[in-house]
C-alpha positions as CSV (number, residue, x, y, z in Angstrom):
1,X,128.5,81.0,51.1
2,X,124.9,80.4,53.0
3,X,123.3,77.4,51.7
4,X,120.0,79.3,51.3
5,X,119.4,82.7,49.5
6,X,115.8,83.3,50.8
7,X,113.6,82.2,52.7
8,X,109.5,81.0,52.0
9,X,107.1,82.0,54.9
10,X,103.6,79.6,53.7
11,X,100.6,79.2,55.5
12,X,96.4,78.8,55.3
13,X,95.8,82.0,53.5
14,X,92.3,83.9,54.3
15,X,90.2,86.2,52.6
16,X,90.3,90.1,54.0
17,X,86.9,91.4,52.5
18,X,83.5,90.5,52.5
19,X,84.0,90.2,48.6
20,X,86.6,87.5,49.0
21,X,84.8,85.3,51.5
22,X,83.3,82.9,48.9
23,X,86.1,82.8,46.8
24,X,88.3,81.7,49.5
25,X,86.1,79.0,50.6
26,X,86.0,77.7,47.0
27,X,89.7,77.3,46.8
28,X,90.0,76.0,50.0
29,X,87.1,73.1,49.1
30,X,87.6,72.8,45.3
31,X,87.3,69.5,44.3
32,X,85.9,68.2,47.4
33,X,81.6,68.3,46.6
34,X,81.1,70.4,50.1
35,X,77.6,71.4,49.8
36,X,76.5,75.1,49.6
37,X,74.7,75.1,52.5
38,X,77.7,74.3,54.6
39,X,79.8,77.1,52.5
40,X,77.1,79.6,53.6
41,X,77.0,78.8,57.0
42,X,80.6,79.8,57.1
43,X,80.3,82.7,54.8
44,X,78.1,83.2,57.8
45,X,80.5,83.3,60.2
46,X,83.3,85.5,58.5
47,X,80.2,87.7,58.6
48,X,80.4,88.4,62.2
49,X,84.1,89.8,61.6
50,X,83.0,92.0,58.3
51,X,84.5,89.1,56.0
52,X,87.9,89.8,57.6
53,X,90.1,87.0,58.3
54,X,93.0,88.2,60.9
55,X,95.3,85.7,59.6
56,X,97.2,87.4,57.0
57,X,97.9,90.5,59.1
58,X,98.8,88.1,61.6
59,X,101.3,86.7,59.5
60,X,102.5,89.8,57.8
61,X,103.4,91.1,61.4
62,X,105.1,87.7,62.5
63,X,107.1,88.4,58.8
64,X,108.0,91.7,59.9
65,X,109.3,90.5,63.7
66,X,111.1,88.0,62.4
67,X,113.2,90.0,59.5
68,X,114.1,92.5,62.0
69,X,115.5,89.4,63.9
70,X,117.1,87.9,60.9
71,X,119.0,91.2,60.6
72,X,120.3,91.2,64.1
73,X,122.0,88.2,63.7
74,X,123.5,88.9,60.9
75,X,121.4,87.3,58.2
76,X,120.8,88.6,55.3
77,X,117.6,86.6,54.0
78,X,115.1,87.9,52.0
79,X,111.1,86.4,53.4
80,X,108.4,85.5,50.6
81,X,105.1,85.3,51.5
82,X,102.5,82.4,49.8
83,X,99.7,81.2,50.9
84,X,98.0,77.9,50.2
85,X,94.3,79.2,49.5
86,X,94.4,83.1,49.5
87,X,96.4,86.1,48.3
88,X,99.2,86.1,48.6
89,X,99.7,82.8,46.8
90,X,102.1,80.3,47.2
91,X,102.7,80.2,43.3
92,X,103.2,83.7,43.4
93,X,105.6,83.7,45.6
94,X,108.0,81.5,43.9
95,X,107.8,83.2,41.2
96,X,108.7,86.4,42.5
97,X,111.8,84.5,44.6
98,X,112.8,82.9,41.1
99,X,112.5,86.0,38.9
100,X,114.5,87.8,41.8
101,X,117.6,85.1,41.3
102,X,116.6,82.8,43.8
103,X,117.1,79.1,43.7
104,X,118.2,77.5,47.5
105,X,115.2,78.5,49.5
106,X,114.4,77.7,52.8
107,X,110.5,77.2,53.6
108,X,108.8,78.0,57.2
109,X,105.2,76.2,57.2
110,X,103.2,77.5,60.0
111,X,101.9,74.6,61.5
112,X,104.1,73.2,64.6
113,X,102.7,69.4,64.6
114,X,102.6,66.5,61.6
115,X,99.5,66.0,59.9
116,X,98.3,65.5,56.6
117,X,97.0,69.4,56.2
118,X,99.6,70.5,58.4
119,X,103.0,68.9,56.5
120,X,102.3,66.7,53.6
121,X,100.1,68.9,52.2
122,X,102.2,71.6,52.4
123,X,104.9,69.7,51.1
124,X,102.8,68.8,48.0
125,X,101.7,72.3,47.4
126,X,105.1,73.6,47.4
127,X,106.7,71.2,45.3
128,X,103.8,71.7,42.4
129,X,104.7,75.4,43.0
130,X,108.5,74.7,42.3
131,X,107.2,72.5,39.3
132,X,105.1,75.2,37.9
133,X,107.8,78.2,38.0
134,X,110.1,75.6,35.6
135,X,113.2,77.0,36.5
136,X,116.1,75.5,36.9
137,X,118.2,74.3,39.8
138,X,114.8,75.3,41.8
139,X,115.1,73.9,45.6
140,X,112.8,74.7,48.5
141,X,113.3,72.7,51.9
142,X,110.7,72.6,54.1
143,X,112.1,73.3,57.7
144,X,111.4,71.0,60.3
145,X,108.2,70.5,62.2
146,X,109.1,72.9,65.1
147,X,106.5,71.1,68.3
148,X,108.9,70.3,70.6
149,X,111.5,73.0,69.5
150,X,112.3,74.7,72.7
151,X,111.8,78.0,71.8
152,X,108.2,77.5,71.0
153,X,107.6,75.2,74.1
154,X,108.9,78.5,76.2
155,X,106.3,80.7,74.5
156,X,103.8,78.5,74.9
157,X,104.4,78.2,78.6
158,X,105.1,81.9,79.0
159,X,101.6,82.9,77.5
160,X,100.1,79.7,79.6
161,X,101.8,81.0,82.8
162,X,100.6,84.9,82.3
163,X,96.9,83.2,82.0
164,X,96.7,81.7,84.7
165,X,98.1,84.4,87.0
166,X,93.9,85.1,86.6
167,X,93.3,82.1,89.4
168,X,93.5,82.7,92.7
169,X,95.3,79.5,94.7
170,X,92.2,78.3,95.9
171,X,90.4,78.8,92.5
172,X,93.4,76.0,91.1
173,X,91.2,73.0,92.5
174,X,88.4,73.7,90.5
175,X,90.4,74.5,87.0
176,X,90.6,72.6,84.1
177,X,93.2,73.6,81.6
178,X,91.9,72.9,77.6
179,X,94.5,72.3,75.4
180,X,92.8,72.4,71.8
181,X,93.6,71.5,68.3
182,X,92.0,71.4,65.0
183,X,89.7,68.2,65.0
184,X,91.0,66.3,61.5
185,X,89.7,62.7,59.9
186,X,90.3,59.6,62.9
187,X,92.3,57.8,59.5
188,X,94.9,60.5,58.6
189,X,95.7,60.3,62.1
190,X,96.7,57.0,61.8
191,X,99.9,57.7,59.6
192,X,100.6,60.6,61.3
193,X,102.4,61.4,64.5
194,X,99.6,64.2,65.0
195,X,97.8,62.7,68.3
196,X,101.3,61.5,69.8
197,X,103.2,64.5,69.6
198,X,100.4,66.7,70.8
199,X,99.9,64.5,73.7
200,X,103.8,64.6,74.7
201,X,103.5,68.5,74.2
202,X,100.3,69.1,76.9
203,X,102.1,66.9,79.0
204,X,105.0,68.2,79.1
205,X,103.5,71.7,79.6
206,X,101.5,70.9,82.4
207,X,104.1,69.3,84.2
208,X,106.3,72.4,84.0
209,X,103.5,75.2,84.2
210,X,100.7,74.0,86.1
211,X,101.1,70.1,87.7
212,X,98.6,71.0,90.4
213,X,96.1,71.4,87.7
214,X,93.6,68.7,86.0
215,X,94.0,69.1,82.2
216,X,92.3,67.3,79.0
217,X,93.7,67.3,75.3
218,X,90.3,68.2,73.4
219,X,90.1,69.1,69.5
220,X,87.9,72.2,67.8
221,X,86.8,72.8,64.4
222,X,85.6,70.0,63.0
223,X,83.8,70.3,59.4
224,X,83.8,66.5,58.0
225,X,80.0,65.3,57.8
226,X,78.9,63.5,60.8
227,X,79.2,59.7,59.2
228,X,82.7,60.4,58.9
229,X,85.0,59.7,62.8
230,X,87.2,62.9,63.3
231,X,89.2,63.1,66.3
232,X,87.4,63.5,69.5
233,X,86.0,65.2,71.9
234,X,85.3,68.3,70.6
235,X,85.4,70.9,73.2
236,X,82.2,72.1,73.0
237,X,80.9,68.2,73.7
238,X,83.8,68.5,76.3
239,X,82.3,71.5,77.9
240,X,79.0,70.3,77.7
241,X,79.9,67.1,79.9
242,X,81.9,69.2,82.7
243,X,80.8,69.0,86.2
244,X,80.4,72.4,87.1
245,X,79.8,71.7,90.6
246,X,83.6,70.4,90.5
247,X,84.7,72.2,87.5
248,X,83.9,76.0,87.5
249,X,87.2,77.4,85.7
250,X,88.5,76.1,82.3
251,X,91.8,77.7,81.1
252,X,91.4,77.1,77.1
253,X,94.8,77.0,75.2
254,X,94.7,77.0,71.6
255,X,98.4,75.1,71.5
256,X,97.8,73.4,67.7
257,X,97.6,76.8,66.5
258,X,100.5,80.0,66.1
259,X,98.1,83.0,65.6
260,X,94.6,84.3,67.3
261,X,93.1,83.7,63.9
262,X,89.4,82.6,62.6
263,X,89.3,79.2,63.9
264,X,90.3,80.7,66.9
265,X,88.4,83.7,67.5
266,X,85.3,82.1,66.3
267,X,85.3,78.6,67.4
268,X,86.6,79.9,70.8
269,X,86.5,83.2,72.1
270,X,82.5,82.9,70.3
271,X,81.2,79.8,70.4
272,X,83.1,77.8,73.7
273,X,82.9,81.4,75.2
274,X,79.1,81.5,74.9
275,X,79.0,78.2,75.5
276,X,80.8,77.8,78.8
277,X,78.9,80.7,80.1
278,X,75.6,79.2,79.4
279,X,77.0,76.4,81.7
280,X,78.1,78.8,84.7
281,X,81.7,77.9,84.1
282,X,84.5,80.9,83.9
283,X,86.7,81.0,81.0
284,X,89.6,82.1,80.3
285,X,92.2,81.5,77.1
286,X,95.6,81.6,76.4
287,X,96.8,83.5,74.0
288,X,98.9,82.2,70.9
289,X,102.4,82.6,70.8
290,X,101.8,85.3,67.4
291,X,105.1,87.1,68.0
292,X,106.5,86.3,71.2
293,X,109.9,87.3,71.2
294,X,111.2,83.4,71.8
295,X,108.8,82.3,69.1
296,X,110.3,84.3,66.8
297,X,113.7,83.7,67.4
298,X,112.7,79.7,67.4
299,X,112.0,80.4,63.2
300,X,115.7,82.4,63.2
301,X,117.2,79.0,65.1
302,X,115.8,76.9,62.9
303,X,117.0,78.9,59.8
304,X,120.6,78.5,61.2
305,X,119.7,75.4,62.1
306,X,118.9,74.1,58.2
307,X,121.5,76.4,57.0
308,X,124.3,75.0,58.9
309,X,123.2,71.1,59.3
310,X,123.7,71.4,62.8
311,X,122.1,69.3,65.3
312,X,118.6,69.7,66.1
313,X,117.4,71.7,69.0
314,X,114.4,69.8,71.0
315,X,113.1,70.2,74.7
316,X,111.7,66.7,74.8
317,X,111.2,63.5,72.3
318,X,112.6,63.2,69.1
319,X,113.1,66.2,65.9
320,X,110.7,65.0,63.4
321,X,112.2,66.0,59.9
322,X,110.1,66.3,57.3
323,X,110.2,63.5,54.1
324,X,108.3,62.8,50.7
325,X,106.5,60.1,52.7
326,X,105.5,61.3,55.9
327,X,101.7,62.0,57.2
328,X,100.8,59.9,53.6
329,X,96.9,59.3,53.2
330,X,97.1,58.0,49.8
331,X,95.9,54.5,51.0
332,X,92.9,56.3,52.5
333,X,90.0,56.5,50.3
334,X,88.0,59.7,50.2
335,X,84.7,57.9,51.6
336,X,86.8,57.2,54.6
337,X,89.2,60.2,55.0
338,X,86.1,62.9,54.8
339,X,88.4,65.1,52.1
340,X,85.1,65.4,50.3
341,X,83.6,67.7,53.2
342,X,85.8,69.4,55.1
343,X,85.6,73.3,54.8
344,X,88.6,74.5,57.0
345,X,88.9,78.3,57.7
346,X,91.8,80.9,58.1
């Protein structure tokens, strides 16, 4: 028999109506005192996109891919969907999988690399869920941070690779590819392997894709108030202190995130767009891996991979399997983590 009877796709959640713009941002900030100017500023900007988050669709369509791929390999799993701040929610979920006759579920988090946010947090919200649905002989196992799976380092690359087919040789000398991330608190980073394994994964990508070509880590979407140190540069500070008489191409790439969604098509294709054109400096950007064929079959892999307790897959450095204590903050006060300001979107 499988060792897992379903399996639990979670992510960010986001709100898909003007209606549901404010709500969202309350869930995603209760608790944390974010003032209501700063919630209105980004009620603002969901403005732009008619309140419309692309994010769930996004995710409903990766869902979709990677069922059909389940099926072709002769796995008969069925995918729940939760979300941390937004319908559909996490709780929701499990309680659907439970009052369906599930107990040994597998979870897929979307977020490739180990941060607070982007693994304890998750692990925390899905073991209150399992609490909450009180039934018994409940499991979920959180797969595996996937960053230096190979599969996902091939779609990366691939998307990379098409991008660039937009330079011309000579045009190489005066590029500059952006790798970008979300911006979190300087201290969660410190019990983290966050900076480290993104760091391994842009060099490792530009030594394969593009060595001839100058490239910079930089990090995007910073919320925390400004007294609080988040990781830095951000890339429009990064933008803003580019050469252009050396530097007239930047290639963004978007590689600590899996889907083209708000903090991607606002932060960049909007604001480092408008931004780099106000310098005079071309830009182009990458395009997430969304549902790139060897993306997808990465999340089948890893399902096999957890079901059968076989070794795990990695195209550089070390598998980095999730625990109870990993990417803890709890020694970090609020003052000095910035939990008490940040407003992240979907």
């Amino acid at each position: 028999m499988p060792k897992y009877d379903a399996i639990l796709f979670v992510s960010f959640g986001g709100p898909e109506a003007k209606e549901d713009v404010l709500p969202f941002l309350n869930n995603v900030t209760a608790g944390r005192g974010v003032p209501p100017q700063r919630l209105a500023e980004v009620q603002a900007q969901y403005d732009l996109f008619d309140g419309v988050s692309p994010i769930n669709q996004q995710n409903r369509d990766l869902i979709a891919a990677l069922d059909e791929e389940l099926q072709q390999h002769g796995l008969d799993l069925p995918i729940y969907f939760g979300n941390r701040n937004w319908k559909p929610f996490l709780q929701d979920a499990v309680g659907e999988l439970v009052k369906d006759g599930h107990r040994r579920v597998l979870a897929f988090v979307t977020s490739a690399f180990g941060s607070y946010s982007g693994c304890r947090q998750y692990q925390e919200d899905i073991q209150t869920a399992v609490d909450n649905a009180h039934a018994e002989n409940l499991t979920i196992d959180k797969i595996r941070l996937f960053w230096n799976h190979p599969k996902f380092f091939e779609a990366v690359s691939d998307q990379l690779q098409k991008t660039l087919i937009n330079l011309s040789p000579e045009k190489r000398t005066s590029t500059r590819i952006i790798y970008t991330a979300h911006s979190i608190p300087s201290s969660w980073s410190e019990g983290s392997p966050y900076i480290s394994q993104l760091q391994s994964f842009a060099k490792e990508i530009s030594s394969l894709v593009a060595p001839d070509i100058s490239s910079d880590l930089v990090f995007q979407s910073r919320s925390g108030p400004p007294s609080i140190p988040w990781l830095e540069p951000d890339i429009l500070d990064y933008l803003d202190q580019l050469d252009p008489k050396t530097v007239d191409t930047v290639v963004v790439t978007p590689i600590g995130f899996i889907s083209d969604h708000m903090e991607v098509q606002f932060d960049l294709d909007t604001q480092a767009a408008e931004r780099a054109r106000k310098l005079g400096i071309q830009m182009f950007r990458t395009p997430t891996v969304g549902i790139h064929q060897s993306f997808v079959a990465m999340i089948r892999e890893l399902v096999e991979e957890a079901s059968e307790e076989a070794e795990a897959a990695i195209a550089f450095g070390e598998p980095w399997r999730c625990s109870p204590t990993c990417c803890d903050i709890t020694a970090i006060s609020n003052s000095a983590n910035g939990g008490k300001a940040r407003t992240r979107r979907g």
